[in-house]
N, C-alpha and C positions, 0 to 999 in steps of 0.2 A: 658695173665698172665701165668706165666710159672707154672708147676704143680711141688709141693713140693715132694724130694726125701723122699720116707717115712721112709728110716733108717734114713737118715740126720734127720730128725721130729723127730722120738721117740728117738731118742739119747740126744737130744736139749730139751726136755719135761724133760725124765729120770735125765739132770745134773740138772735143775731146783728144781726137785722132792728130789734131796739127797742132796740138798742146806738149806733144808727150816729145822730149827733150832728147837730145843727141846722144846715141848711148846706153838708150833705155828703151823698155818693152811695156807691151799692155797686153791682157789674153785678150780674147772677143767678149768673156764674159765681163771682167775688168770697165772695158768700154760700154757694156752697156749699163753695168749698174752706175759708174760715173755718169753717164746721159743722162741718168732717170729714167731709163728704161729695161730693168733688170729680168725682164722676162722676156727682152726682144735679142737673146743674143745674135740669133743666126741673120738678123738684119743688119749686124757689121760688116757682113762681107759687101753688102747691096750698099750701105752706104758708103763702103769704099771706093765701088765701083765705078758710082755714081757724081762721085766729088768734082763738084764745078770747076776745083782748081786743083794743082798739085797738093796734094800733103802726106805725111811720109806712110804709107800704106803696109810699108817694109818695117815697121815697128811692130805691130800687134803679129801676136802668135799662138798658138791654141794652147790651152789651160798649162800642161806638161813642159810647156816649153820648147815643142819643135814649129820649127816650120810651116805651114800646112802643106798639104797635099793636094796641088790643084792640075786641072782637064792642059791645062797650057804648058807646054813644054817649055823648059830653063826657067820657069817662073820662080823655082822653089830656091834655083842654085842664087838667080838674080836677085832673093829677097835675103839668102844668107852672106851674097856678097856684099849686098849692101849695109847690111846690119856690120859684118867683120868691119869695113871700111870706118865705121864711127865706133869701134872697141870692144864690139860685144864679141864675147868668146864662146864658144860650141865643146861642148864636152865630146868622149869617143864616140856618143850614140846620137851625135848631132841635136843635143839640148842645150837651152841658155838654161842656166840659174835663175829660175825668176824669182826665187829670195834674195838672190842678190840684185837684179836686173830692174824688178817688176817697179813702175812707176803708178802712182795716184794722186788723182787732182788734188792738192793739198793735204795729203799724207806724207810725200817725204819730196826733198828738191824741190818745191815749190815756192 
């Protein structure tokens, strides 16, 4: 199996990531099987990171639907307020509905 170019990867993740519409969510895994790289999830976070330019990073969120849980302090509260700000709503245990939420590259809204 040949080994994925990893600009080629988080470039492919990144156009994903600034696709996904106002209002709507993507997991990490979501994102990378949209890529074409369905075994590289935990390189969604690196390509988030790494994004040459803004795009909305505040979309994607782990499988379950929360938040993640990251090293940077207000990062989690800054990605739920940015998420509330365009509609999305948080159950009592701080989860989106991602059956109702969850967005793919031409499977629905597209």
């Amino acid at each position: 199996m040949k080994k994925p170019s990893t600009p080629r990867m988080l470039a492919a993740m990144q156009r994903v990531v600034a696709a996904i519409p106002p209002g709507r969510v993507m997991s990490y895994g979501a994102v990378a099987r949209a890529a074409g790289y369905p075994r590289h999830v935990r390189m969604v976070a690196r390509a988030l990171s790494l994004a040459p330019q803004p795009i909305p990073w505040f979309r994607v969120l782990n499988a379950q639907g929360y938040v993640p849980v990251r090293g940077l302090t207000g990062e989690d509260e800054l990605q739920r307020l940015l998420l509330e700000n365009e509609g999305v709503t948080f159950d009592a245990r701080g989860r989106v509905d991602m059956r109702a939420l969850a967005w793919f590259p031409g499977g629905n809204d597209d």
